[in-house]
MARBA-3410 file (N, C-alpha, C, O; in Angstrom, 1 decimal):
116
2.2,5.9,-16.2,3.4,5.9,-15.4,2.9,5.5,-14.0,2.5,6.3,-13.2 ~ 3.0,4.5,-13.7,3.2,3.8,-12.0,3.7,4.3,-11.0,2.9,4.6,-10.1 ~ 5.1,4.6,-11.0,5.7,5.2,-10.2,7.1,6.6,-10.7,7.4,6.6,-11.9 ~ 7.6,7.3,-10.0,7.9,8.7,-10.5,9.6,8.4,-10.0,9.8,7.7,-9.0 ~ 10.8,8.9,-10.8,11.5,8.6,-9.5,12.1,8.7,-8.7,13.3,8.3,-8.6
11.4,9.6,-7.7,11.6,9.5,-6.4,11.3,8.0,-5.5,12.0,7.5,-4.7 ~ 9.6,7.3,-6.3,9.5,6.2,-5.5,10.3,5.2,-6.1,10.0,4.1,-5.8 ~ 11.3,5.4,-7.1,12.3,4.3,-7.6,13.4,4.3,-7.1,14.0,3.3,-6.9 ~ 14.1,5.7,-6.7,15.0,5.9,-5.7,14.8,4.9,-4.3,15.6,4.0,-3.9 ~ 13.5,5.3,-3.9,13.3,4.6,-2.9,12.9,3.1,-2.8,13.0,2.5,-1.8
12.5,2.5,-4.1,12.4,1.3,-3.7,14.3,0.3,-4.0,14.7,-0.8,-3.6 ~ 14.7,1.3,-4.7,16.0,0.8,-4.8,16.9,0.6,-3.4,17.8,-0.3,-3.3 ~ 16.5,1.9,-2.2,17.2,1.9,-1.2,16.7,0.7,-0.5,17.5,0.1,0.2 ~ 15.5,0.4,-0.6,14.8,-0.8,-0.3,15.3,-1.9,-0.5,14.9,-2.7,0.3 ~ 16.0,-2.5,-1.5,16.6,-3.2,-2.1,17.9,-3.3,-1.5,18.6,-4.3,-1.8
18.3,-2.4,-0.8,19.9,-2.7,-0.1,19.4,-3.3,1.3,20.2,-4.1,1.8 ~ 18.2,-3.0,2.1,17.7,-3.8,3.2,17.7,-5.2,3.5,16.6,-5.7,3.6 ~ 19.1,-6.1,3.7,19.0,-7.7,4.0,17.9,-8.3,4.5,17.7,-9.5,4.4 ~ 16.9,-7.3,5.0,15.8,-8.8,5.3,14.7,-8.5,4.1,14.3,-7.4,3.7 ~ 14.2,-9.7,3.5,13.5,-9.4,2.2,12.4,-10.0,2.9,12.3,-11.2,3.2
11.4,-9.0,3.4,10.3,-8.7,4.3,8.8,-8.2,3.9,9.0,-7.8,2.7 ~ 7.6,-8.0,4.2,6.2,-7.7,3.3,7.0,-6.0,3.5,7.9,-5.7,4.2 ~ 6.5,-5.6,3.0,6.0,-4.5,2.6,5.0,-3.6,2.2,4.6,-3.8,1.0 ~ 4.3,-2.5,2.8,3.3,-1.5,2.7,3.3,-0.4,1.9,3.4,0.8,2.3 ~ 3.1,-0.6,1.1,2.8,1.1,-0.1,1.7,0.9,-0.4,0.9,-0.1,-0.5
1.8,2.5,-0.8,0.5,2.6,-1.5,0.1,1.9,-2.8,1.2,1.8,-3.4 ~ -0.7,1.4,-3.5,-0.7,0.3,-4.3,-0.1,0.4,-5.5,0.4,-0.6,-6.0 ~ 0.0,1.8,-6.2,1.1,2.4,-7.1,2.2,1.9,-6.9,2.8,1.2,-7.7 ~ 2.5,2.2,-5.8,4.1,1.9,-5.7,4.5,0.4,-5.3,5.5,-0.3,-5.7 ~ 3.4,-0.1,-4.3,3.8,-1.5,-4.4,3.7,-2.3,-6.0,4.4,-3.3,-6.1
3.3,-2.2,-6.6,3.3,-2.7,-8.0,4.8,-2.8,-8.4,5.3,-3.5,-9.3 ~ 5.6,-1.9,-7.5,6.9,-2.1,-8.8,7.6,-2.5,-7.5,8.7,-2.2,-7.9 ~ 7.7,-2.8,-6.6,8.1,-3.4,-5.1,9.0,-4.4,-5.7,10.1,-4.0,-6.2 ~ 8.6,-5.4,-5.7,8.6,-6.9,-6.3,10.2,-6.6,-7.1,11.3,-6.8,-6.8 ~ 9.4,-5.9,-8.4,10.8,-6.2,-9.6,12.0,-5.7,-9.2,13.1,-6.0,-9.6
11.8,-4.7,-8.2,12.8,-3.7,-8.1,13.8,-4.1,-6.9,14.9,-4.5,-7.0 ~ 13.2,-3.9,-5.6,13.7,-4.7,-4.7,13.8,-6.2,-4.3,14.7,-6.4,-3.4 ~ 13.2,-7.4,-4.6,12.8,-8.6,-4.3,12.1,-8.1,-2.5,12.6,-8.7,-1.5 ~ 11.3,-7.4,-2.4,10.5,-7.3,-1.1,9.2,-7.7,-1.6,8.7,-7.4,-2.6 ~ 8.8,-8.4,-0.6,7.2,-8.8,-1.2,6.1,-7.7,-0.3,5.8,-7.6,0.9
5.9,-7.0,-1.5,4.6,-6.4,-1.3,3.0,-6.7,-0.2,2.4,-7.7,-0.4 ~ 2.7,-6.0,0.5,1.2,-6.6,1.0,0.4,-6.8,-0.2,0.0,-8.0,-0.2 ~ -0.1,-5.9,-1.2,-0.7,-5.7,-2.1,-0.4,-4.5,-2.8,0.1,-3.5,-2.4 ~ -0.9,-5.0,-4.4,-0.5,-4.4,-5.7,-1.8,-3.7,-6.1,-3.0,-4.0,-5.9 ~ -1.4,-2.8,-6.8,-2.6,-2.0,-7.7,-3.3,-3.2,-8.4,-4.4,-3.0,-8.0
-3.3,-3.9,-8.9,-3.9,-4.8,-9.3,-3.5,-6.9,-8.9,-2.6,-7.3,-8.2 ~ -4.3,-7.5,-9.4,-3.8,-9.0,-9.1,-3.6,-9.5,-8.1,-3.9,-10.6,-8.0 ~ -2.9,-8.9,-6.8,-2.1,-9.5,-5.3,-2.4,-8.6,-4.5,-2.1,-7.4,-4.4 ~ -3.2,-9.5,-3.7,-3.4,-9.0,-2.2,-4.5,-8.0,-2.4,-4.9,-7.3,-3.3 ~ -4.9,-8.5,-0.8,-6.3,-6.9,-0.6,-5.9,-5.7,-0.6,-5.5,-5.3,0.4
-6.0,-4.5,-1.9,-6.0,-3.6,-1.8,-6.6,-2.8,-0.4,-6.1,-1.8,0.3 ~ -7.5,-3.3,-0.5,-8.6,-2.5,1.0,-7.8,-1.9,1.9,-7.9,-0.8,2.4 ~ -6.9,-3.2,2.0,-6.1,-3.1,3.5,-5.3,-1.7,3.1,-5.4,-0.6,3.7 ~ -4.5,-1.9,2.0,-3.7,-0.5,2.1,-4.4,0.5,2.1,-4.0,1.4,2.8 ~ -5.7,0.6,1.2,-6.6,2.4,1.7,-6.7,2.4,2.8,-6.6,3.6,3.3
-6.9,1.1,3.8,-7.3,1.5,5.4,-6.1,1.9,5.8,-6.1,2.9,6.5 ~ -4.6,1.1,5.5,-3.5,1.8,6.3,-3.3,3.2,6.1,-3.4,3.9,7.1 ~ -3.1,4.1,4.5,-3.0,5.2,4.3,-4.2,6.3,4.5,-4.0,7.5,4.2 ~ -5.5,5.8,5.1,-6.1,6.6,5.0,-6.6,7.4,6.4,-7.3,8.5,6.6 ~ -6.2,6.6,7.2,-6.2,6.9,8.4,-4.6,7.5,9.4,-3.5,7.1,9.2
-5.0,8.2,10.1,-4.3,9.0,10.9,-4.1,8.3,12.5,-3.5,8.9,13.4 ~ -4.8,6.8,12.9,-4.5,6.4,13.7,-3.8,5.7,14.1,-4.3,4.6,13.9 ~ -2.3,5.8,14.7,-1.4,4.8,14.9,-1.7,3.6,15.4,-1.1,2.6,15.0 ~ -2.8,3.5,16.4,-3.3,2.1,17.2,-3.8,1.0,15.6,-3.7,-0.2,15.4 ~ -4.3,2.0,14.8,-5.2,1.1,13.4,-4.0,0.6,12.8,-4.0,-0.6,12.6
-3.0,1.4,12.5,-1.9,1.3,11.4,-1.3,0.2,12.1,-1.1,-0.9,11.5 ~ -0.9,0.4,13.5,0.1,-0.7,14.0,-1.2,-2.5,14.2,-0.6,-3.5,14.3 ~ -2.1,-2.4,14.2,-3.2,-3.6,14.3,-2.4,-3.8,12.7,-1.3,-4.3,12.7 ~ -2.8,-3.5,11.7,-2.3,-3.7,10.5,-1.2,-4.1,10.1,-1.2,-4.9,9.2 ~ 0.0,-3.7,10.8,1.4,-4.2,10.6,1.3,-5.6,11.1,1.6,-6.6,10.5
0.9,-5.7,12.5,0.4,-6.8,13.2,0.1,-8.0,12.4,0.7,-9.1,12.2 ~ -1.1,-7.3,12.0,-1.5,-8.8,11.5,-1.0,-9.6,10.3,-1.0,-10.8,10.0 ~ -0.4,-8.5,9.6,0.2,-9.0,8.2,1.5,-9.1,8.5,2.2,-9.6,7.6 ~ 2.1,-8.7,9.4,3.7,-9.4,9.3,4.3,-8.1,8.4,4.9,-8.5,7.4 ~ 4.2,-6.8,8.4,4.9,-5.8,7.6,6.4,-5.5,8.5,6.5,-4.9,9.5
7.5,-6.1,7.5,8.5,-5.3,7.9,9.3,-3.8,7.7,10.2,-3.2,8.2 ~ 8.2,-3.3,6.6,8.9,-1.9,5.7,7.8,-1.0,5.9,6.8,-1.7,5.6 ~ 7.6,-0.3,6.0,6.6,1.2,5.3,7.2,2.0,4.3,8.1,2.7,4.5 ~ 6.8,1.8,3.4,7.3,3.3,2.2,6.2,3.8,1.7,5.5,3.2,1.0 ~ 6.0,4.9,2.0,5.2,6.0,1.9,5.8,7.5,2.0,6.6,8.0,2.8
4.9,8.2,0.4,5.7,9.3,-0.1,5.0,10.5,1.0,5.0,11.7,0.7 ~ 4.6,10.1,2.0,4.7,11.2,2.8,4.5,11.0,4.3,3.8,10.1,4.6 ~ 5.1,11.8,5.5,5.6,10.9,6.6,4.3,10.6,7.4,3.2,11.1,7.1 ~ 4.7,9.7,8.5,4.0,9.3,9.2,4.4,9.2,10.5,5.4,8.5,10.6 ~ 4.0,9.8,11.8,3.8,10.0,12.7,3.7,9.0,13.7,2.8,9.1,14.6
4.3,8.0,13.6,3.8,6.9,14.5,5.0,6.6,15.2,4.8,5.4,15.6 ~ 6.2,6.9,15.6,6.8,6.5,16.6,8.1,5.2,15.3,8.9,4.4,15.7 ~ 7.7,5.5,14.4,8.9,4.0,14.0,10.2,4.2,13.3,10.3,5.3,12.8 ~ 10.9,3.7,13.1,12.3,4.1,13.0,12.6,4.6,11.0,12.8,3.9,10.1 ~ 12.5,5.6,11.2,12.8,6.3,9.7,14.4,6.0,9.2,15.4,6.4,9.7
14.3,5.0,8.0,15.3,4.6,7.6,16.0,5.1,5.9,17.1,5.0,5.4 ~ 14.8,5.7,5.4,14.8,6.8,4.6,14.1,7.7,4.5,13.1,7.8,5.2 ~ 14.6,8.7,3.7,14.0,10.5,3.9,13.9,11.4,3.0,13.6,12.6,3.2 ~ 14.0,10.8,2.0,14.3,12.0,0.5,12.9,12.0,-0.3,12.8,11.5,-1.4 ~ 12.2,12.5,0.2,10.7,13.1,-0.7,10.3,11.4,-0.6,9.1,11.4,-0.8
10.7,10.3,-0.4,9.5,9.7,0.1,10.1,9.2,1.5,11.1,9.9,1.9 ~ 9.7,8.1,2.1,9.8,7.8,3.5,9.7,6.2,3.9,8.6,5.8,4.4 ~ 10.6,5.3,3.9,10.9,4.0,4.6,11.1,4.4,5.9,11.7,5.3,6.4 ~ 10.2,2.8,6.9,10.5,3.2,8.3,10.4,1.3,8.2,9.6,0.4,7.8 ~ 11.7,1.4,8.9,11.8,-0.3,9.8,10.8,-0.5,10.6,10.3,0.5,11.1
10.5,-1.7,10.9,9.7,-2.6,11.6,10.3,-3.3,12.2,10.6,-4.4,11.7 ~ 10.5,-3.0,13.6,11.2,-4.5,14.3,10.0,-4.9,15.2,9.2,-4.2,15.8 ~ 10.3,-6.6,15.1,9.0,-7.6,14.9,9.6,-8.9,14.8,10.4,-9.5,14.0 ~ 8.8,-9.3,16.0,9.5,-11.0,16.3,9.7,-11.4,15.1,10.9,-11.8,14.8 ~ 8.5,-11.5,14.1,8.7,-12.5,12.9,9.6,-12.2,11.8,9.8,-12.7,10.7
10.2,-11.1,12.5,11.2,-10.9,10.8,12.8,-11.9,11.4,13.5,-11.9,12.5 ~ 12.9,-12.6,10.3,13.9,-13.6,10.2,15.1,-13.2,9.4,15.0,-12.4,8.5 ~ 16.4,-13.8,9.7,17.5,-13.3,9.3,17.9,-14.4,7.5,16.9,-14.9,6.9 ~ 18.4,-14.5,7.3,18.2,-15.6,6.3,18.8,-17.0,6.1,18.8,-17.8,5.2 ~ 19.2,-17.1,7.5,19.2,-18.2,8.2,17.8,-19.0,8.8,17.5,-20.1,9.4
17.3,-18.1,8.5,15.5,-18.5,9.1,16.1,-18.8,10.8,15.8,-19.8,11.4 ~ 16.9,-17.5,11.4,17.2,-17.8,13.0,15.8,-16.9,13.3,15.3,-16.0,12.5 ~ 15.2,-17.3,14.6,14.3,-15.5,15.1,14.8,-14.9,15.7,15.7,-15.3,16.4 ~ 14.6,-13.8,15.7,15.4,-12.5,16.4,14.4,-11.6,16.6,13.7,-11.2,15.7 ~ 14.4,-11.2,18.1,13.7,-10.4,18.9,14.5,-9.1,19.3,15.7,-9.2,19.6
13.5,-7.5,19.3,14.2,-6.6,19.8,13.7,-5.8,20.3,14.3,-4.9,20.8
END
């Protein structure tokens, strides 16, 4: 079993989010990212993307690391089943945890940019 569901709950609410943007979970749960919401994952428990990257985001406690990481990969979502302390906008809350990313590069689906 991949994911439990609570993180199916949540990748569902994920799925009501108009911008279809990367996304950060833990590799468990990014694995079912994809089918469930059309959000593209950083990386999957297996096949896609550097896993590394996500042990380094979830395993550390420093926001300056976490946000270098959002940075460089263009993450519009965090979903992670347990919170995180970094100052970003909590957009779900029920035993796991989505937080928006606002970020020059996320585009509307007009491909306009929009800054905030």
């Amino acid at each position: 079993k991949i994911i439990d569901k609570n993180n199916y709950e949540a990748i569902s609410f994920l799925s009501t989010q108009p911008i279809k943007n990367k996304v950060i979970s833990t590799p468990e749960i990014s694995t079912a990212i994809y089918p469930i919401s059309k959000h593209q994952p950083l990386a999957t428990l297996y096949f896609y993307g550097d896993r590394n990257i996500l042990d380094k985001f979830f395993e550390t406690n420093d926001c300056n690391i976490k946000n270098q990481i959002i940075d460089e990969n263009k993450i519009s979502y965090i979903l992670s089943e347990n919170p995180i302390d970094c100052n970003w906008e909590i957009i779900y809350n029920k035993k796991n945890f989505i937080y928006k990313l606002r970020k020059a590069w996320q585009t509307y689906s007009t491909n306009k940019k929009f800054l905030f």
